[in-house]
N, C-alpha and C positions, 0 to 999 in steps of 0.2 A: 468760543461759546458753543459751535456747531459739535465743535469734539466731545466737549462737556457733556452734551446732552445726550451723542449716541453712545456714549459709556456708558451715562447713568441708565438709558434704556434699555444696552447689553445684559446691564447686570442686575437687573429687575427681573427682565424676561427669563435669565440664566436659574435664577434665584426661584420666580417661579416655577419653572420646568422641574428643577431640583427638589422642589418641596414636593413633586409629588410622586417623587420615584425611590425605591429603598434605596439606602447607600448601601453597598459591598467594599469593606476597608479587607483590603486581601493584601498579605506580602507573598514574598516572590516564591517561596515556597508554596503556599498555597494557589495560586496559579498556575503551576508547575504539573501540580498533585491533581486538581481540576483540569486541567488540560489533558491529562491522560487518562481521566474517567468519564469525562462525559461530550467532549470535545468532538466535533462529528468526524474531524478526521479520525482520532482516538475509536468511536466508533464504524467508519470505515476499514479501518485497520482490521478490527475484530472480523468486522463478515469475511473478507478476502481469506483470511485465517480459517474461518469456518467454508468456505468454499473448496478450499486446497485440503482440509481436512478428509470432507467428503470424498474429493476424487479418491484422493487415496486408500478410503474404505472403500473404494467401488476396485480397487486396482485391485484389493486385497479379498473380495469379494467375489472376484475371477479364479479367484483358484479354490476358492467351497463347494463341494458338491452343491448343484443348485438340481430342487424336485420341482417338477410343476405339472399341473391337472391340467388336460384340452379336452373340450368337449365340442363337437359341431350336432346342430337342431336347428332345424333340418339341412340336407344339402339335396334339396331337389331339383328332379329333370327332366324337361318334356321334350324328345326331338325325335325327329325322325334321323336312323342310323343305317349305315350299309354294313352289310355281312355277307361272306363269301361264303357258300356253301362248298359241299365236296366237290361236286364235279365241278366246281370252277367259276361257276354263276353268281352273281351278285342278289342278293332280295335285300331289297326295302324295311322298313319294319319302324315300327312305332314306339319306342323306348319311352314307357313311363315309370322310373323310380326315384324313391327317396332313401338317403342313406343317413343314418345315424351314429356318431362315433365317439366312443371315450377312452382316452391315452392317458397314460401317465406316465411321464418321462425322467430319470436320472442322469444328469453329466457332469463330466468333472474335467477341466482341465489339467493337462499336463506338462508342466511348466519345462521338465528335463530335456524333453522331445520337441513339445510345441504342439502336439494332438490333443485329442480328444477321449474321455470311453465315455461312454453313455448303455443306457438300459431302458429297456422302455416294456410297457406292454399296452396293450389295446383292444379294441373290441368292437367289430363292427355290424349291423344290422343295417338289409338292405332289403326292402320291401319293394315289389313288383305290383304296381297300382294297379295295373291292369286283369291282371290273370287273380291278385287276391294273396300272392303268395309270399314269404319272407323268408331270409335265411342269416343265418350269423356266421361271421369269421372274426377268431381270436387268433391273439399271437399273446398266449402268458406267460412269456420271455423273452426278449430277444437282446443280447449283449455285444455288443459293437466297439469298434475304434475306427478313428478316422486320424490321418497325421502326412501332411506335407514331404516328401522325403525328403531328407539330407540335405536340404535345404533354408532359407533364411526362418530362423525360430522366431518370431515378434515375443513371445513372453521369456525368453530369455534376454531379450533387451530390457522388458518391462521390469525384471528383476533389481536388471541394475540401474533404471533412472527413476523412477516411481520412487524408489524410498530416498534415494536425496532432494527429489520436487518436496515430498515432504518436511525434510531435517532444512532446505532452502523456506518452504514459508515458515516453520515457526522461530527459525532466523530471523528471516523478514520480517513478522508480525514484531519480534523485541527491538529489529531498528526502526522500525515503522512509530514505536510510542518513543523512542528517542528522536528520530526527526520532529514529532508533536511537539514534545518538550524545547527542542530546538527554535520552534514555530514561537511557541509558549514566551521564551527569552525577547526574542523579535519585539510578539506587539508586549509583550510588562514595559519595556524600556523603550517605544514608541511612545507609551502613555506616558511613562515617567520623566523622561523628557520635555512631553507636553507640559504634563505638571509643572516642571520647574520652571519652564518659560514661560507659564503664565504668573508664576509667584514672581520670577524676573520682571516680567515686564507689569504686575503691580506696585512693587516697588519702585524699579524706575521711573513709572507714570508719577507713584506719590512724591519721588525724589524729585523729580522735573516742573512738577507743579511749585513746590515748595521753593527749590531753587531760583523758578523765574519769580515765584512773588518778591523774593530777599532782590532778585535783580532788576526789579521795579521801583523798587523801593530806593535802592543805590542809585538809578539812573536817574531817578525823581529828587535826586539831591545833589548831583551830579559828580559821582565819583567812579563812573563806570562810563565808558562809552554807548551810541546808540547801539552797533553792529554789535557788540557784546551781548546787550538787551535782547536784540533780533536772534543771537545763535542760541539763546536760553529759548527763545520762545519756539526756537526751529525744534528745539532737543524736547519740547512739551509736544509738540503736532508731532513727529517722530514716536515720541515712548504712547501717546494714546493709538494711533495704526498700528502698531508693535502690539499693544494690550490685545484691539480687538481680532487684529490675525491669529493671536493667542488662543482665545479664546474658541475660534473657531474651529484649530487646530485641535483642539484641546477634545472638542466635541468628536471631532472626525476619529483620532485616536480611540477614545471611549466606542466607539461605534464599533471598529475593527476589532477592537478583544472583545468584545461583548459576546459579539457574534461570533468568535474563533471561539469562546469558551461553552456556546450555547446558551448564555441566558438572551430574555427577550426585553424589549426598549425601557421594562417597567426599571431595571435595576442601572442604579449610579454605580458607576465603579471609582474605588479609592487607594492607590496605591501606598504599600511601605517600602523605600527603596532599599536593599538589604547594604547593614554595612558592615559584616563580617565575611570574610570567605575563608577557604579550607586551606590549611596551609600543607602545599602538595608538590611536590615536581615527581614528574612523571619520566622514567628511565627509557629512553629512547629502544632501545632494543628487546624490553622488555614490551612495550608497546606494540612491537613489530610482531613478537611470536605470540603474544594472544589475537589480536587482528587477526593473523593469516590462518589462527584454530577456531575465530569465533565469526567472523565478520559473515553473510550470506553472498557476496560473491563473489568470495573463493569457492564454494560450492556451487553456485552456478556455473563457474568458470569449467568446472571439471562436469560437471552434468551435459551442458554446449559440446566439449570432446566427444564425450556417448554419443549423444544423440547424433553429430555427424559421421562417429563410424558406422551407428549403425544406417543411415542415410544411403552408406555408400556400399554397406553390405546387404542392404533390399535393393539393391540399382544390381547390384552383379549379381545377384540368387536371379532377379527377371532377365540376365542375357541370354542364358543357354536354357536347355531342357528343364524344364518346370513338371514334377512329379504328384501328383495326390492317391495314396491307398485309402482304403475305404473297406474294412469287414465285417462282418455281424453273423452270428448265429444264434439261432432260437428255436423254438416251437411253433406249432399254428395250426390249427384243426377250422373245419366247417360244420355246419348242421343246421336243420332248421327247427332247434327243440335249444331254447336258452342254456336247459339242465346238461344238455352231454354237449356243450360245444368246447370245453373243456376237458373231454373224457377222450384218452388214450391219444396226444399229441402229438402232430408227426413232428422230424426234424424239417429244419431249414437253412441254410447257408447261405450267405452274398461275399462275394470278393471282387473287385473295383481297384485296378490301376489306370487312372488316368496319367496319360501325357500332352505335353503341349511342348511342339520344338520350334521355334522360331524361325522359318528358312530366308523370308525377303520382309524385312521391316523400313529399308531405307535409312539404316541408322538410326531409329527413331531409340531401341534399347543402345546402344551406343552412347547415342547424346546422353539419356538421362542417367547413364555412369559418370561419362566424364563431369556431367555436370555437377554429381554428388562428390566427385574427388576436389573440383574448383572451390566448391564450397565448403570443405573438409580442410582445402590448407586458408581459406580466407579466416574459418574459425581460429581455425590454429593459431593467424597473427595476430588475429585481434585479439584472442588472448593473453597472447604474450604481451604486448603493448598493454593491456589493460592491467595485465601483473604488477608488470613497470609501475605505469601509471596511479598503483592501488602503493604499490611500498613507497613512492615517492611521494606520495600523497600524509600516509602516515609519518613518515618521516617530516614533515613541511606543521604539521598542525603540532605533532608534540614539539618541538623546537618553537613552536608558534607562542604553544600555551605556558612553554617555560618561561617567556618573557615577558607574560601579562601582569605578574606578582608586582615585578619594579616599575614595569607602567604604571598602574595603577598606585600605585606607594607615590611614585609623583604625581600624579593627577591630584589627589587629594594632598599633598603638600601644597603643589600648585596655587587649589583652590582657596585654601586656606591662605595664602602668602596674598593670594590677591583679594580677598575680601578683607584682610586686615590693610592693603593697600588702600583698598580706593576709601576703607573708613574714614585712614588719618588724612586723604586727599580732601576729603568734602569736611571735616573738620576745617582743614588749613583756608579751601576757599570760603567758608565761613566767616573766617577773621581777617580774607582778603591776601591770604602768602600766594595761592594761586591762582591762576587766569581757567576761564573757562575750559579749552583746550586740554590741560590737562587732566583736567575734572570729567571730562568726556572719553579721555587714552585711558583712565582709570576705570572709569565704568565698565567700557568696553573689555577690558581684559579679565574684569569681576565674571562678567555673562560669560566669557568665552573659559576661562578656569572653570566654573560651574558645569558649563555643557559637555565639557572635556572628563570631566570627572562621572559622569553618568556614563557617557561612551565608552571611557573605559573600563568601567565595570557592567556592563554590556560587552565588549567584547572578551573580556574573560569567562562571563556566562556564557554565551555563545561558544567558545573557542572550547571552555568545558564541555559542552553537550557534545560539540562536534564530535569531538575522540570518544564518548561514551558509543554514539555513537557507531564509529568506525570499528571499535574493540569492543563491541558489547560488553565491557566490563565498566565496574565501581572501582578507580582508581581511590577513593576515601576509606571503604570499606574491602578492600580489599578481594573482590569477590566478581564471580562470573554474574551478569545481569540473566534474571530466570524471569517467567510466569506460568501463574496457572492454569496450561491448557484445558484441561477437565474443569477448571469454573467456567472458560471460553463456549464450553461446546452448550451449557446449559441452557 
């Protein structure tokens, strides 16, 4: 009676919750398709895409001439200064000025070398508070280069690891919406599961009801034993706990795709379990050489190599003699009249070799070679091992997914073998051929065909995505998996 009552209140309260929320009847396609458009990981994916985007217009942005205006108003200064006069003496003196400046600078990287040229010019007025007086200095030229000798280049590294970071994320961004979709398979077939086990276990509650009334009824005339009575009544308290974990379950399910999909608490969701799939086998080493042309890390793998040799060739460029030139020549005139400070320009020249020779460091540039070489063969293994580990991987999942087709072909024979089972079972104990017991082995194998049968079409969904996945390719449609980076960046 207790049972009775917290069912009928389950399914009232259930009933009204449901009445006031929209229903969403989605099959598995369209969850799939929703999952990769509005799904926060789906939009997670996108920003990271658009962040790695960026860098790499900043990468490519380094080698454009870049122009820029400086201005300083004012740079004033009140101190007292020492100055050596001729004979030797020092005087005091009270330094009041303000200086005013405007440059305009050109530079451009040079990616061959690893320097610099740049261009600049400028203009400067420098007013003497005190006295009342001001004067100008221009320089309306001066063209320069600056460049590290023969030493470690950084933008010729950047050359070669900058544009695979990029061909690596928009990799990544197309397995990033196949992991989604893989996500997607997950909670469809969490719910749909639910789903069934709760139509299971309304049925079996109806079934169990029904049955112990007929064995109330037998036992009240005495053709049935008590303990028989009692195992009917166990299999009623049984299928009603069974109903309401159901149900609960049921709830929880609905909650997780809800929210993996982005909608909020207002929308019911209503599954259609798909019951066709593609008829496909996938040629194992045909698998193999699109992975290792599409997947993104194989491209990181090779990117990691870069980036450790060049590790270990900025450790050895700082052992020995470290060199920087530095040249420029221009114009530059003075005056204190704005109009001729520009008029008849003298020349000007700078030339700048700096060195720096390392004599007593204590090993300290030492260490940090060897330590870039330790970490240059640790790369090394681990990617070899990860190679491994990436072909045996593919190899493990198309072999995997080859055998999902005849799974699945029995699951649904299965299914159907045992639900036409336990029919003719609960027929037969209807007119008394069978004892409870079996009528229970029956059941039981009905639910468990049933769940078996959703599982594995779940795992053939799954096992599909997986290898789209791995091979960024459409094994159905024949075709490399693309998207629209230029609608991404919008």
């Amino acid at each position: 009676m207790c049972i009775g009552f917290l069912l009928l209140f389950a399914l009232l309260f259930n009933g009204k919750l449901h009445s006031q929320n929209v229903t969403e009847e989605l099959t598995f396609d369209e969850v799939i398709l929703l999952a990769r458009q509005q799904s926060p990981d789906a939009i997670m994916a996108k920003h990271r895409f658009r962040a790695n985007y960026w860098q790499y217009r900043t990468y490519k942005a380094d080698y454009l001439p870049n122009l820029s205006l400086g201005a300083t108003f004012p740079e004033y200064s009140r101190a007292i200064k020492k100055y050596q006069n001729a004979d030797g003496t020092y005087t005091y003196v009270e330094d009041n000025v303000n200086y005013s400046t405007l440059n305009l600078n050109l530079r451009q990287n040079v990616g061959f070398t690893g320097g610099q040229i740049f261009a600049s010019s400028n203009l400067v007025r420098t007013d003497e508070l005190n006295g009342g007086s001001f004067s100008y200095l221009s320089t309306p030229l001066s063209i320069g280069y600056s460049q590290p000798v023969l030493f470690y280049n950084e933008y010729r590294w950047q050359k070669k690891i900058e544009p695979l970071k990029y061909e690596e994320a928009k990799k990544n961004y197309i397995s990033s919406l196949e992991e989604v979709s893989l996500k997607a398979v997950n909670y469809f077939f969490d719910l749909a599961l639910a789903q069934q086990n709760i139509q299971v276990a309304k049925i079996n509650y109806s079934n169990a009801d029904t049955l112990y009334k007929i064995a109330k009824g037998r036992y009240n005339i005495g053709t049935i034993a008590e303990n028989e009575l009692m195992q009917m009544e166990l299999s009623l308290l049984n299928a009603g706990s069974s109903l309401n974990s159901a149900m609960v379950d049921l709830e929880v399910k609905k909650f997780q795709l809800r929210s993996f999909l982005g909608f909020n608490e207002k929308v019911d969701l209503a599954l259609i379990i798909p019951k066709e799939i593609p008829e496909l086998t996938i040629d194992v080493d045909q698998a193999m050489g699109i992975a290792t042309e599409n997947n993104p890390d194989i491209i990181s793998f090779e990117r990691q190599l870069i980036e450790a040799r060049r590790d270990v060739a900025k450790a050895r460029s700082e052992r020995g003699l470290q060199a920087d030139l530095f040249a420029s020549i221009g114009y530059t005139q003075q005056s204190g009249d704005l109009s001729t400070v520009y008029v008849n320009p003298q020349d000007q020249q700078r030339v700048t070799l700096g060195l720096q020779i390392p004599i007593l460091d204590w090993g300290l540039s030492k260490g940090k070679y060897r330590m870039a070489q330790s970490s240059q063969e640790v790369i090394k293994t681990t990617v070899d091992q990860a190679r491994t580990d990436f072909t045996q991987s593919v190899f493990l999942n198309v072999m995997q997914f080859n055998l999902q087709d005849d799974q699945l072909k029995i699951a649904a024979k299965s299914d159907t073998i045992a639900q036409r089972r336990y029919d003719l079972t609960k027929q037969r104990f209807l007119i008394g051929k069978v004892d409870v017991l079996d009528l229970n082995v029956a059941l039981s194998e009905k639910d468990v065909a049933k769940i078996n049968y959703i599982s594995a079409l779940r795992r053939y969904w799954a096992d599909f995505y997986t290898i789209r996945r791995i091979t960024l390719f459409d094994f159905v449609n024949n075709q490399s998996l693309e998207a629209d980076f230029k609608e991404l960046l919008k």
